[in-house]
N, CA, C, O and CB atoms as a CASP TS submission, in Angstrom:
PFRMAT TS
TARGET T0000
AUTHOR 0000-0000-0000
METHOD Language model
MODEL 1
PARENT N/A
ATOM      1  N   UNK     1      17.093 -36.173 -31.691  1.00  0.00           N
ATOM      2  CA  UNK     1      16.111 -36.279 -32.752  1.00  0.00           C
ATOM      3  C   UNK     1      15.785 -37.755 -32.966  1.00  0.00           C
ATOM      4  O   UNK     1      16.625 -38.651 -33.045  1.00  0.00           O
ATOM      5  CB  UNK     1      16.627 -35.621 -34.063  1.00  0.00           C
ATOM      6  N   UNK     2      14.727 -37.868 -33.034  1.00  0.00           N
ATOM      7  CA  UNK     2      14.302 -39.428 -33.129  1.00  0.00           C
ATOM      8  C   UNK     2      14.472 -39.985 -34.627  1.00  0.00           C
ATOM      9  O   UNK     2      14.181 -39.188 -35.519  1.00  0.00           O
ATOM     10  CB  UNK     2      12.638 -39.633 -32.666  1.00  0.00           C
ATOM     11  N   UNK     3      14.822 -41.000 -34.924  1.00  0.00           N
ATOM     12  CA  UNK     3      14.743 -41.505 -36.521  1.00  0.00           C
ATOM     13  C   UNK     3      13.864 -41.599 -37.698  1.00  0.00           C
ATOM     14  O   UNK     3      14.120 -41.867 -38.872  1.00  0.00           O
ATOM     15  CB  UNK     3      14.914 -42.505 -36.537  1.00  0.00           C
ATOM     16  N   UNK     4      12.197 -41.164 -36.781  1.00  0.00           N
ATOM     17  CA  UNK     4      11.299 -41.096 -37.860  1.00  0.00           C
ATOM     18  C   UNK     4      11.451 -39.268 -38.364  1.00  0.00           C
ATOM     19  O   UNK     4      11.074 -38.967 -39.497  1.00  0.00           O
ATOM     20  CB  UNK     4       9.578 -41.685 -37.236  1.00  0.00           C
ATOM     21  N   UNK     5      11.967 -38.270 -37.510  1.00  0.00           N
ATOM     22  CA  UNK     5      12.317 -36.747 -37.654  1.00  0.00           C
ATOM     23  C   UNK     5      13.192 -36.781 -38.669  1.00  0.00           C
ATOM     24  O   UNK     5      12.950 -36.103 -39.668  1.00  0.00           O
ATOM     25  CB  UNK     5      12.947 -35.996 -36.403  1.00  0.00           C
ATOM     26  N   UNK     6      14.313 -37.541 -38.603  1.00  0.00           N
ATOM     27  CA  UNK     6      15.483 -37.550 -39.384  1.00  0.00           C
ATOM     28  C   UNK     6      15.148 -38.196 -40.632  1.00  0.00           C
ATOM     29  O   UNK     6      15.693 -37.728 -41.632  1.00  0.00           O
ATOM     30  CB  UNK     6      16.615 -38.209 -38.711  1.00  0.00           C
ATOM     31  N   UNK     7      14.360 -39.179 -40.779  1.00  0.00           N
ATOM     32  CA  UNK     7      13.424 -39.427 -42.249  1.00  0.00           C
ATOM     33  C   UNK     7      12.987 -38.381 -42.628  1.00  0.00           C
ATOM     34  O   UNK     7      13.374 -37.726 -43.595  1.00  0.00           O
ATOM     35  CB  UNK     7      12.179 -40.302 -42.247  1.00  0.00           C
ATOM     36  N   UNK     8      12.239 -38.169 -41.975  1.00  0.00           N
ATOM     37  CA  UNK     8      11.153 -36.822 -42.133  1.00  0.00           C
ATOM     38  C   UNK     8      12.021 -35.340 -42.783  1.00  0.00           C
ATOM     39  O   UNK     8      11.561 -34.589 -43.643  1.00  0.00           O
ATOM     40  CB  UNK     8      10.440 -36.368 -40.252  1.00  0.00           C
ATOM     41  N   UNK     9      12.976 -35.242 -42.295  1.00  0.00           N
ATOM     42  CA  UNK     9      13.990 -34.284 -42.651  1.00  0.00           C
ATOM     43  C   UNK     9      14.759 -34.782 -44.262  1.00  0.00           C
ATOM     44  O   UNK     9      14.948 -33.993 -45.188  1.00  0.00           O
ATOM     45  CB  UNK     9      15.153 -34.262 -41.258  1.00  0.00           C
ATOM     46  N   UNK    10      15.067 -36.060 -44.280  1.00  0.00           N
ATOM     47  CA  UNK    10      15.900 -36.308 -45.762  1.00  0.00           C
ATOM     48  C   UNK    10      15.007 -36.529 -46.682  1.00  0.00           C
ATOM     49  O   UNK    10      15.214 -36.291 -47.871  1.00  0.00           O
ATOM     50  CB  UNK    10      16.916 -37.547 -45.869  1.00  0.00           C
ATOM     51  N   UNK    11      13.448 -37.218 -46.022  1.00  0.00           N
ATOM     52  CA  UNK    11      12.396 -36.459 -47.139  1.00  0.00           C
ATOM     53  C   UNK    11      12.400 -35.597 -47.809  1.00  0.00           C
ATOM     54  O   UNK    11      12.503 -35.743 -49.027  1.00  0.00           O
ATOM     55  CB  UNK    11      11.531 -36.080 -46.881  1.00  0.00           C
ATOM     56  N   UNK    12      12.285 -34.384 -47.212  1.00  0.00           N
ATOM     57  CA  UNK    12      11.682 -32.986 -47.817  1.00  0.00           C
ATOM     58  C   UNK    12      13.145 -32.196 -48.163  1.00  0.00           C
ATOM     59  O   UNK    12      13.112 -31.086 -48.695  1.00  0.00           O
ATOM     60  CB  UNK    12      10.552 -31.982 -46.505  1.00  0.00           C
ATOM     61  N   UNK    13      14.467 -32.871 -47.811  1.00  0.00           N
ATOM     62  CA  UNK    13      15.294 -32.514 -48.533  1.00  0.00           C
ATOM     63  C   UNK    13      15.191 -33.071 -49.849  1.00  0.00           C
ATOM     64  O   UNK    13      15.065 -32.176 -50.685  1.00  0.00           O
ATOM     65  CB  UNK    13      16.329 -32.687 -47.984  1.00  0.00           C
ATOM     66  N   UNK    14      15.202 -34.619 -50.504  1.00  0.00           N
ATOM     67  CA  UNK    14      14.973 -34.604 -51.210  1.00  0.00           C
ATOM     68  C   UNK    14      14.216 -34.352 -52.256  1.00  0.00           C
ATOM     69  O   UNK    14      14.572 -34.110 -53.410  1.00  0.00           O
ATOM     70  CB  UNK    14      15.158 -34.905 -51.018  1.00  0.00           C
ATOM     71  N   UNK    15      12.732 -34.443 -51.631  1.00  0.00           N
ATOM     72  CA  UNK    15      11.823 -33.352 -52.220  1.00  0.00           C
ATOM     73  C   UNK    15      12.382 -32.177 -52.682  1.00  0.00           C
ATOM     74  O   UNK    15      12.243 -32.136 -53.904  1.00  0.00           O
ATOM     75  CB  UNK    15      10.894 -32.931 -51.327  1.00  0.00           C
ATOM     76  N   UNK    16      13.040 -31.053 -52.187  1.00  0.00           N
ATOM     77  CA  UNK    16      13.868 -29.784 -52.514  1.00  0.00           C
ATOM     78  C   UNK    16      14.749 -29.716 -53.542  1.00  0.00           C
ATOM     79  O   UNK    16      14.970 -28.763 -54.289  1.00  0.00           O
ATOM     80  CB  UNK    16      14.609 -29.427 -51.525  1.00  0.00           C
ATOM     81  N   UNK    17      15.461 -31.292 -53.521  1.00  0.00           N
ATOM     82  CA  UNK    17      16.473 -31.081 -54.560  1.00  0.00           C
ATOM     83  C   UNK    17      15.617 -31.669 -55.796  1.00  0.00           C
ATOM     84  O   UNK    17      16.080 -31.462 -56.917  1.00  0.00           O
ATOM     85  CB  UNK    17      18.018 -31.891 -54.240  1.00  0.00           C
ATOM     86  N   UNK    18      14.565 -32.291 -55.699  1.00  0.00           N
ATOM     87  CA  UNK    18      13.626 -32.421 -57.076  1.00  0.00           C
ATOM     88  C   UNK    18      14.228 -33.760 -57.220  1.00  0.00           C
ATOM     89  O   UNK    18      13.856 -34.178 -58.317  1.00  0.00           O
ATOM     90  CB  UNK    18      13.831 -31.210 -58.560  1.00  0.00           C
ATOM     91  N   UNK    19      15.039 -34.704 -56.594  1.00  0.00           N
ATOM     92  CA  UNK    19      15.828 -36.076 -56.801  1.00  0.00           C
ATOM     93  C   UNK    19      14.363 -37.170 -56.157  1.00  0.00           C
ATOM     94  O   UNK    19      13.767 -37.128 -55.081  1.00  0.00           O
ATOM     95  CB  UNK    19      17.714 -36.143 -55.593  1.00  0.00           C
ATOM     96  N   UNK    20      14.184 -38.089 -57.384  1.00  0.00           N
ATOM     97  CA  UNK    20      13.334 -39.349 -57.048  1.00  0.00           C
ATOM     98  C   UNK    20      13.804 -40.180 -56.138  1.00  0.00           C
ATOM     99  O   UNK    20      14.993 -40.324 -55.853  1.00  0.00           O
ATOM    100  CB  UNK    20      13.104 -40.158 -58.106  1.00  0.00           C
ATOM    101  N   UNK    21      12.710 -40.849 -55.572  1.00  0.00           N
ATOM    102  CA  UNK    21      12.750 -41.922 -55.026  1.00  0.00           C
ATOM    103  C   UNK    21      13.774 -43.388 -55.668  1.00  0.00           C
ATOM    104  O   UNK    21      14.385 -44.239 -55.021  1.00  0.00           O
ATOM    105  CB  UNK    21      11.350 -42.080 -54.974  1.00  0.00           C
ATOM    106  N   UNK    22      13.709 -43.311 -56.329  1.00  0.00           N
ATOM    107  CA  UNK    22      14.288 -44.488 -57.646  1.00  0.00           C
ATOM    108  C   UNK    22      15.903 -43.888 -57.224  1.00  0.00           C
ATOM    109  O   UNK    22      16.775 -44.251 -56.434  1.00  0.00           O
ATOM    110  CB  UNK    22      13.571 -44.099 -59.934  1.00  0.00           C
ATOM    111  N   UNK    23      15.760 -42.829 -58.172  1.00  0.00           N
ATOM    112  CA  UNK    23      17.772 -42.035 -58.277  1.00  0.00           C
ATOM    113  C   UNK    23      17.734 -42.288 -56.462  1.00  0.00           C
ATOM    114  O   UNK    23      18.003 -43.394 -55.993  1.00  0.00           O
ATOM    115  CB  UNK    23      18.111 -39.323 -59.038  1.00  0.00           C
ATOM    116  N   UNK    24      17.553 -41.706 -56.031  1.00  0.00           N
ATOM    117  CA  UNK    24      18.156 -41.740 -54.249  1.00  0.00           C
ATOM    118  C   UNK    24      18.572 -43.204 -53.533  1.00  0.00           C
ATOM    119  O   UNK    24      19.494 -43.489 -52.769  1.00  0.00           O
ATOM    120  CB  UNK    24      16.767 -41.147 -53.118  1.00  0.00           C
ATOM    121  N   UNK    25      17.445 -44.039 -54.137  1.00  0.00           N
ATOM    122  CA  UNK    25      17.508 -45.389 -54.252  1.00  0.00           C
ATOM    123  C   UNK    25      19.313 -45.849 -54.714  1.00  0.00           C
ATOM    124  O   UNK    25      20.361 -46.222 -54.186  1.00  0.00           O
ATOM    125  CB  UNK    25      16.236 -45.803 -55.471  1.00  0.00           C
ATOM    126  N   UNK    26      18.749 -45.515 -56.007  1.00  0.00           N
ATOM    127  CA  UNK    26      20.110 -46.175 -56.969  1.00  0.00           C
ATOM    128  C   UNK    26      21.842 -45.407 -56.305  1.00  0.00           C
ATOM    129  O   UNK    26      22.953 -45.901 -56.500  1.00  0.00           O
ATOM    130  CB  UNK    26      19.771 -45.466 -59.149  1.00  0.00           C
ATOM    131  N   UNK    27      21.510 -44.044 -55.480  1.00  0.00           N
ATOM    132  CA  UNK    27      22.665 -43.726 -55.705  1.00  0.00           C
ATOM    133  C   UNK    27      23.099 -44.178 -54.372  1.00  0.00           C
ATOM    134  O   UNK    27      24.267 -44.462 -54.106  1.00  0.00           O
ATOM    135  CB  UNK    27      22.898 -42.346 -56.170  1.00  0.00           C
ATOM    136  N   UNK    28      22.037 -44.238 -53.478  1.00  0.00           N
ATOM    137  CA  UNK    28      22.826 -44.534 -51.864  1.00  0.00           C
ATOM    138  C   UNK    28      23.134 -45.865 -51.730  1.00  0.00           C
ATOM    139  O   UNK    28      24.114 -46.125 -51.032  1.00  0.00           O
ATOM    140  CB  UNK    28      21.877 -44.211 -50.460  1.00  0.00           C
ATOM    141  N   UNK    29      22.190 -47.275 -52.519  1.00  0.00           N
ATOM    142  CA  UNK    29      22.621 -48.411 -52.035  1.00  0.00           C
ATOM    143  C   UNK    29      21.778 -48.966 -51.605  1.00  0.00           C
ATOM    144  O   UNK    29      21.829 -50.180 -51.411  1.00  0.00           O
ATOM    145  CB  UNK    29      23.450 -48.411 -51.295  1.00  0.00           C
ATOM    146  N   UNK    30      20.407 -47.982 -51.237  1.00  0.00           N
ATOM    147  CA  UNK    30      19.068 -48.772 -50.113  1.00  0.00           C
ATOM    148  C   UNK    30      18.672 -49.042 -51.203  1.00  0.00           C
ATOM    149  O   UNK    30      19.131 -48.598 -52.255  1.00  0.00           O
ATOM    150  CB  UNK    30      17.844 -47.966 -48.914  1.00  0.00           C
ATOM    151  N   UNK    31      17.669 -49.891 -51.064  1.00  0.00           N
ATOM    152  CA  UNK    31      16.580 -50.317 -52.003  1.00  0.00           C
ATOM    153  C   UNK    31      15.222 -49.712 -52.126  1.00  0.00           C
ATOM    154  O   UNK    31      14.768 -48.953 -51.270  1.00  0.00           O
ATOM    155  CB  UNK    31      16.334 -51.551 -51.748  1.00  0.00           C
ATOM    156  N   UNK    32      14.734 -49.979 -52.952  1.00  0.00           N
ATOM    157  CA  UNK    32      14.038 -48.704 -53.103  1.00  0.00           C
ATOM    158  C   UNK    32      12.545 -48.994 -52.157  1.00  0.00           C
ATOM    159  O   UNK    32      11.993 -48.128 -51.478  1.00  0.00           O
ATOM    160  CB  UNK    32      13.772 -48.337 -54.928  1.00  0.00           C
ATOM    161  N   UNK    33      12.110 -50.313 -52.298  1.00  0.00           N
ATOM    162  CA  UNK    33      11.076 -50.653 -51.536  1.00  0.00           C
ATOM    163  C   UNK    33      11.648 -49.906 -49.778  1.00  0.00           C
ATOM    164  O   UNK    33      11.276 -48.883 -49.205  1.00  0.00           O
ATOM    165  CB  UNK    33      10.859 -52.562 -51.717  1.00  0.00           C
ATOM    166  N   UNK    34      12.316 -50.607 -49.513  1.00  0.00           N
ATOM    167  CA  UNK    34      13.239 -49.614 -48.243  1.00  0.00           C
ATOM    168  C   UNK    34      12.687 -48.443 -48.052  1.00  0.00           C
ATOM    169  O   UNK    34      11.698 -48.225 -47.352  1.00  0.00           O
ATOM    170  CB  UNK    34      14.817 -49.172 -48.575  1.00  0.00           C
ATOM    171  N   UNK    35      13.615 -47.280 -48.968  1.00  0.00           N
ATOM    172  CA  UNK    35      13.090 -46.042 -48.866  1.00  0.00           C
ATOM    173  C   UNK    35      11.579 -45.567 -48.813  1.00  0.00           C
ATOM    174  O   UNK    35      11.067 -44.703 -48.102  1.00  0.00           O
ATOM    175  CB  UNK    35      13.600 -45.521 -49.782  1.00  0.00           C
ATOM    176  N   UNK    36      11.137 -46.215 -49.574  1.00  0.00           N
ATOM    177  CA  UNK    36       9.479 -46.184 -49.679  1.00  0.00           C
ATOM    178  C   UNK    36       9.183 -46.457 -48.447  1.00  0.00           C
ATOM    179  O   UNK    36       8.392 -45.679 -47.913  1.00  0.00           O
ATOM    180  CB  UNK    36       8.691 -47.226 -50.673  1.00  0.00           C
ATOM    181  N   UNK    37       9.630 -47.443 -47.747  1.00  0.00           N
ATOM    182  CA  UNK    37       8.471 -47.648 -46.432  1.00  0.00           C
ATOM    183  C   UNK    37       8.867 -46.774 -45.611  1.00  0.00           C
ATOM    184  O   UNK    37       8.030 -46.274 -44.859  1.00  0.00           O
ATOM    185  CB  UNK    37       8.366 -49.095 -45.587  1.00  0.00           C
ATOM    186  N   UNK    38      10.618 -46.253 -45.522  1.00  0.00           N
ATOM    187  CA  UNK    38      10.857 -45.335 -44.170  1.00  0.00           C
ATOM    188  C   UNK    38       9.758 -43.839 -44.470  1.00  0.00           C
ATOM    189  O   UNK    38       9.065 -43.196 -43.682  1.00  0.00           O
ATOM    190  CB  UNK    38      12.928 -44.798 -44.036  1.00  0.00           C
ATOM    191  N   UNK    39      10.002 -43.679 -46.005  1.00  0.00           N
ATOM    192  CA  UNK    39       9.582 -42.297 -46.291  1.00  0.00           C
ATOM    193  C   UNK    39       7.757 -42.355 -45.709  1.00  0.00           C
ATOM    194  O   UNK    39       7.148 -41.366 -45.302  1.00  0.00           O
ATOM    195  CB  UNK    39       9.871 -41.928 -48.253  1.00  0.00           C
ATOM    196  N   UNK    40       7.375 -43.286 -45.782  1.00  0.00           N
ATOM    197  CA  UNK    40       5.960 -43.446 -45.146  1.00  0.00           C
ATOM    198  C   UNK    40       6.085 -43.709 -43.556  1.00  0.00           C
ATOM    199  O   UNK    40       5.123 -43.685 -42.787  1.00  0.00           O
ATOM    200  CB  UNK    40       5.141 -44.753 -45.873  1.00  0.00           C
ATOM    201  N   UNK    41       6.766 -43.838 -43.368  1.00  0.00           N
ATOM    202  CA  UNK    41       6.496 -43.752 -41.428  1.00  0.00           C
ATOM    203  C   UNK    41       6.826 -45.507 -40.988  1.00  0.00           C
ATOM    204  O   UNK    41       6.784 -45.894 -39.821  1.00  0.00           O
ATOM    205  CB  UNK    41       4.158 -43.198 -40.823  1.00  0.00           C
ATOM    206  N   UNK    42       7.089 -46.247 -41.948  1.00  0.00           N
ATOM    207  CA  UNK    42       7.063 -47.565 -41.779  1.00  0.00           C
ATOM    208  C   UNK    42       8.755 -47.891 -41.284  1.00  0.00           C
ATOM    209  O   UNK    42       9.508 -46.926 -41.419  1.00  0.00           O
ATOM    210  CB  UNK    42       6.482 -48.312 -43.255  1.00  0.00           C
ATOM    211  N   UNK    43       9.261 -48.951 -40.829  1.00  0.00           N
ATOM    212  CA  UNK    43      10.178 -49.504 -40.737  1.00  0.00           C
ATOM    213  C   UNK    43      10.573 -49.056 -39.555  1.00  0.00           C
ATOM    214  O   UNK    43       9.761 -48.502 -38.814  1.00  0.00           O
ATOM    215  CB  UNK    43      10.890 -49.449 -41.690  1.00  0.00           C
ATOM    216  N   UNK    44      12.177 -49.267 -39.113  1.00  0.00           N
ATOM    217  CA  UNK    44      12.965 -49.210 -38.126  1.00  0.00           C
ATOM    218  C   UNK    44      14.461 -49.096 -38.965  1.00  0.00           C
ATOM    219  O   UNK    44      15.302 -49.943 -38.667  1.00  0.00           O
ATOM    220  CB  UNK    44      12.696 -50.484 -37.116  1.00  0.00           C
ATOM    221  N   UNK    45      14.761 -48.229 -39.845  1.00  0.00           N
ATOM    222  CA  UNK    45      15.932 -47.833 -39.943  1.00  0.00           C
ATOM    223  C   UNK    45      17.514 -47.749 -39.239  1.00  0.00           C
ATOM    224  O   UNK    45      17.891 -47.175 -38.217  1.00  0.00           O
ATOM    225  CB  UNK    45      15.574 -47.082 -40.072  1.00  0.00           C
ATOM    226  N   UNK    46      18.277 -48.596 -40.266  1.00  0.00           N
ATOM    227  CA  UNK    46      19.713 -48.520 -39.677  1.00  0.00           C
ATOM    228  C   UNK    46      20.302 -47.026 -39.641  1.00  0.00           C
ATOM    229  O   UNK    46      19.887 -46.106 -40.346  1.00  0.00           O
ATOM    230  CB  UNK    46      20.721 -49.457 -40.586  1.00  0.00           C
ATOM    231  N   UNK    47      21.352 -46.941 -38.688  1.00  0.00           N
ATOM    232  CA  UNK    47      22.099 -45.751 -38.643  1.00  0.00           C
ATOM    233  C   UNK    47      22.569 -46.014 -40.097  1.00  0.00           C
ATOM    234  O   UNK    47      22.215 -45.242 -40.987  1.00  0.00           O
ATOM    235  CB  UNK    47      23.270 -45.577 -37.392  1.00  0.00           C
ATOM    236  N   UNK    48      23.228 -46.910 -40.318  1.00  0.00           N
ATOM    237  CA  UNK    48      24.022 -46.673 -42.042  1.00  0.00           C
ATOM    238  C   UNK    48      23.195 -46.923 -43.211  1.00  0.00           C
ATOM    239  O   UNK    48      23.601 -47.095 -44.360  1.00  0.00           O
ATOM    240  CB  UNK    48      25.334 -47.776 -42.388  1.00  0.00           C
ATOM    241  N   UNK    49      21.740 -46.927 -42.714  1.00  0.00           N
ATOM    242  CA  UNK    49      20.649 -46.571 -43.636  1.00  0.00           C
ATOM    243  C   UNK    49      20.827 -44.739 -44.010  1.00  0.00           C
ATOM    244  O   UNK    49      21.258 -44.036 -44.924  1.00  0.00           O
ATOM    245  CB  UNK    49      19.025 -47.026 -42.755  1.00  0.00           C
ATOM    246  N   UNK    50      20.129 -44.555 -42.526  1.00  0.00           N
ATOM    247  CA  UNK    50      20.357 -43.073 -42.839  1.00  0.00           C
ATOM    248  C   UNK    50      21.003 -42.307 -43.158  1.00  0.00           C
ATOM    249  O   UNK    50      20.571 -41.239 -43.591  1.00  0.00           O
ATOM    250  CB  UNK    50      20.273 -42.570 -42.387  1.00  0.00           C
ATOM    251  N   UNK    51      22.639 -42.668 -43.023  1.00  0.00           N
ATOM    252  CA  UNK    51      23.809 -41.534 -43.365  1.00  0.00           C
ATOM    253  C   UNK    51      23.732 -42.107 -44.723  1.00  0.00           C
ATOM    254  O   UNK    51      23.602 -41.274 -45.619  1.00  0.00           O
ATOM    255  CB  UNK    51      25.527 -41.521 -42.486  1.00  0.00           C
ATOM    256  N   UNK    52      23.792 -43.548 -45.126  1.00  0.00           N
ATOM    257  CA  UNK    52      23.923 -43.387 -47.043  1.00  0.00           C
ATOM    258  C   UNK    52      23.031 -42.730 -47.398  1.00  0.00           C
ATOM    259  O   UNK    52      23.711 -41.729 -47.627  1.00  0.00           O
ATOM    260  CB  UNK    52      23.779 -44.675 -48.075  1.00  0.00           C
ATOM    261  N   UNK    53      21.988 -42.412 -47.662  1.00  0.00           N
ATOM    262  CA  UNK    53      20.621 -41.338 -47.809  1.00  0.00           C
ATOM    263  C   UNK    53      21.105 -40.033 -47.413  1.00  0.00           C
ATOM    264  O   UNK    53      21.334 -39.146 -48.236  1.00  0.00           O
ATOM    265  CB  UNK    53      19.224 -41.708 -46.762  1.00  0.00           C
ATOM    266  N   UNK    54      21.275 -39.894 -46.092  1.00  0.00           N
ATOM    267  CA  UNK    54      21.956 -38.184 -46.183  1.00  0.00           C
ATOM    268  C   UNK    54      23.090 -37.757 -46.465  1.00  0.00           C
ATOM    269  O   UNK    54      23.411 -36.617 -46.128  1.00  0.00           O
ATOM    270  CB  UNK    54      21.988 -37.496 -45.123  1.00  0.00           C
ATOM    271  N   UNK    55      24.147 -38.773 -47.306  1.00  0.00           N
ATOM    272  CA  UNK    55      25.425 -38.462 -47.563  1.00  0.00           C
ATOM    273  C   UNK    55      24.763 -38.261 -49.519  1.00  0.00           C
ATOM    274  O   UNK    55      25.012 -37.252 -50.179  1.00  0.00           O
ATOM    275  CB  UNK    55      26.834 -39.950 -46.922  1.00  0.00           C
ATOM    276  N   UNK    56      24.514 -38.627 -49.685  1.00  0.00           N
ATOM    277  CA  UNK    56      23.834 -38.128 -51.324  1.00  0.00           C
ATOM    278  C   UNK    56      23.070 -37.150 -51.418  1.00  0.00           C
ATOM    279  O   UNK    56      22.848 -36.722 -52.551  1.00  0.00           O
ATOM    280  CB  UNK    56      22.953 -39.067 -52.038  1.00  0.00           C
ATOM    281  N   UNK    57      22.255 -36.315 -49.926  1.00  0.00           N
ATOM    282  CA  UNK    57      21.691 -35.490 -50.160  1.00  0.00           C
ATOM    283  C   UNK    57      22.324 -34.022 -49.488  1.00  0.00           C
ATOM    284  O   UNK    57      21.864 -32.887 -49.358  1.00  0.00           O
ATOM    285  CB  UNK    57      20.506 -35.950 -49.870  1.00  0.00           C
ATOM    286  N   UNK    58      23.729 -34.731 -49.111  1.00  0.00           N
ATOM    287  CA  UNK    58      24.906 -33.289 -49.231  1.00  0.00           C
ATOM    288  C   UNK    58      24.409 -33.417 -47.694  1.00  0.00           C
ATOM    289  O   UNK    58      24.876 -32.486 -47.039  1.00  0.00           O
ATOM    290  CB  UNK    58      24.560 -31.381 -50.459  1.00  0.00           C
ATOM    291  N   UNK    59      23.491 -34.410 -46.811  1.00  0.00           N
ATOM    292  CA  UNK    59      23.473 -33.835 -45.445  1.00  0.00           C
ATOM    293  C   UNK    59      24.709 -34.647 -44.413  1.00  0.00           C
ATOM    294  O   UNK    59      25.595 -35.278 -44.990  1.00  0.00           O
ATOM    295  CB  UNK    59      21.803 -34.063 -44.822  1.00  0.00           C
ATOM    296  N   UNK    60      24.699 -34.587 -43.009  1.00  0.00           N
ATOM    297  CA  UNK    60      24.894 -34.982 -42.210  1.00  0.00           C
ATOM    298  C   UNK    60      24.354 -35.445 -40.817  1.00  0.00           C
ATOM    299  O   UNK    60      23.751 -34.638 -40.110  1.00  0.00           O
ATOM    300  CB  UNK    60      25.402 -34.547 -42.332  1.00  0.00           C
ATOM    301  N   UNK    61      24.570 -36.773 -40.400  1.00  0.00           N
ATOM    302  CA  UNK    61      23.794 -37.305 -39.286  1.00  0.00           C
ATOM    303  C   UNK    61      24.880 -37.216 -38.064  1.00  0.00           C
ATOM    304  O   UNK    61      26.032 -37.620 -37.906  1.00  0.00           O
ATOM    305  CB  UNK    61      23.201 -38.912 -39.609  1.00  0.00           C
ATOM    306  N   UNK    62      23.679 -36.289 -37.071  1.00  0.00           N
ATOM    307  CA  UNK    62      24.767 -36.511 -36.131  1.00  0.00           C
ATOM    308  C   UNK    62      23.624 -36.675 -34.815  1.00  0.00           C
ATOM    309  O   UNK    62      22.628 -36.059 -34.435  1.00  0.00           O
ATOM    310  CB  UNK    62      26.082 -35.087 -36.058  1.00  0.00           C
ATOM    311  N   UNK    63      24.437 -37.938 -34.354  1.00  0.00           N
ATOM    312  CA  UNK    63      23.654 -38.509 -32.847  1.00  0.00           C
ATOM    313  C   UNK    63      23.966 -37.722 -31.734  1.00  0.00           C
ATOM    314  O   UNK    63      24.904 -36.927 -31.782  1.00  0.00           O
ATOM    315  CB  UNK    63      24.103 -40.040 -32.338  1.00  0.00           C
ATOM    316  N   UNK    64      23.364 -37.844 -30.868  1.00  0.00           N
ATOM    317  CA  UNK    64      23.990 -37.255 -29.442  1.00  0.00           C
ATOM    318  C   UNK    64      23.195 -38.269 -28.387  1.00  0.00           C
ATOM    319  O   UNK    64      21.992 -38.526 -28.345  1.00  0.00           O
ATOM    320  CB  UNK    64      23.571 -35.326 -29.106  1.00  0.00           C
ATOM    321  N   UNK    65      24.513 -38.860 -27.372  1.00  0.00           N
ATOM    322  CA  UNK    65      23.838 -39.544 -26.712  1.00  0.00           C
ATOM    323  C   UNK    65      24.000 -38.892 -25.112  1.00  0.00           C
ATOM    324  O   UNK    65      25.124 -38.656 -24.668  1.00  0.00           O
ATOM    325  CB  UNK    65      24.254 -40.977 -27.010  1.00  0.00           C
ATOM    326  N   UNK    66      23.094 -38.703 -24.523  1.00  0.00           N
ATOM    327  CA  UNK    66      23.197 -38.341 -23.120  1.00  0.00           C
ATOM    328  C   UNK    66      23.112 -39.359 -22.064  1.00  0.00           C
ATOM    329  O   UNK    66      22.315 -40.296 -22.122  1.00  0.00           O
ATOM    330  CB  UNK    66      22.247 -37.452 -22.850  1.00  0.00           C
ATOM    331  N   UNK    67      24.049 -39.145 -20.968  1.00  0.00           N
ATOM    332  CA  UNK    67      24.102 -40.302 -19.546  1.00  0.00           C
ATOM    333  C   UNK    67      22.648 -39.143 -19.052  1.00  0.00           C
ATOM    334  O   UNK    67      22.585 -37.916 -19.134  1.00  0.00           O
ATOM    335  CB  UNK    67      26.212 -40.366 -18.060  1.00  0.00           C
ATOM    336  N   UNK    68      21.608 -40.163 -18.537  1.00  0.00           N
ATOM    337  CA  UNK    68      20.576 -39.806 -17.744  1.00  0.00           C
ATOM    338  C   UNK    68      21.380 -39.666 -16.267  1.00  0.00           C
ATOM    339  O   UNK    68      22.540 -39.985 -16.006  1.00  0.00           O
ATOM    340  CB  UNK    68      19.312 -40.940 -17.841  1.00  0.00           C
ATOM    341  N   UNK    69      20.456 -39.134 -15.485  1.00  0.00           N
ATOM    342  CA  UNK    69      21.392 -38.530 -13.585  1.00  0.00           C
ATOM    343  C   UNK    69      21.128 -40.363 -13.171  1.00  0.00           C
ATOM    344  O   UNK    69      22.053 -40.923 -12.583  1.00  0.00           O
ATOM    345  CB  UNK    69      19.891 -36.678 -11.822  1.00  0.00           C
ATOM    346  N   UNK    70      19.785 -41.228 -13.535  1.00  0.00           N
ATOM    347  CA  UNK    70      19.214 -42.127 -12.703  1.00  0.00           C
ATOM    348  C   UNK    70      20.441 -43.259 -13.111  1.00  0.00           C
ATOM    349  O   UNK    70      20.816 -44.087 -12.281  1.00  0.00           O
ATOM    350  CB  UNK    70      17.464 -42.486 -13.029  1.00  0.00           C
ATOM    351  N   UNK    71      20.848 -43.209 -14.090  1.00  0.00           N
ATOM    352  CA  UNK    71      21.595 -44.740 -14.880  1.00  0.00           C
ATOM    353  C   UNK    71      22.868 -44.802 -13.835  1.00  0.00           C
ATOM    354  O   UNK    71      23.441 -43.925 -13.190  1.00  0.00           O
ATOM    355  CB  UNK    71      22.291 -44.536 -17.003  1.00  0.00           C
ATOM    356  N   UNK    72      23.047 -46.137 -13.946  1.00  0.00           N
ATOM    357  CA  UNK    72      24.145 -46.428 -12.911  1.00  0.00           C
ATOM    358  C   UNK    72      24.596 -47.271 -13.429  1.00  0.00           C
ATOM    359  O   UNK    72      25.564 -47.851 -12.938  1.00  0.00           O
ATOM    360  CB  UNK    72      23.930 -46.741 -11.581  1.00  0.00           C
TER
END
């Protein structure tokens, strides 16, 4: 899943739980200008951006990395 999906996903979770931009802000640690730009399609998000954001919204991030056949 690419990182703008996984925005896209703790979006509309939070949307669901009815929790602001501001509170999600205040409770994970990001700032709120931050959240604002990922939630618009803007930025380049840290991994420990995203798990503080989906650890307040009860979710979990999980990567998966695959060896391609070509990499050597």
């Amino acid at each position: 899943m690419h990182f703008k999906e996984i925005i896209h996903t703790i979006k509309e979770r939070r949307e669901m739980m009815q929790v602001t931009q501001e509170t999600l802000a205040e409770l994970s640690g990001v700032g709120l200008r931050t959240l604002k730009q990922l939630e618009s399609g803007k930025g380049n998000p840290t991994l420990l951006t995203m798990q503080k954001l989906a650890d307040i919204l009860g979710m979990e991030v999980c990567l998966q990395v695959k060896k391609t056949q070509n990499y050597k």
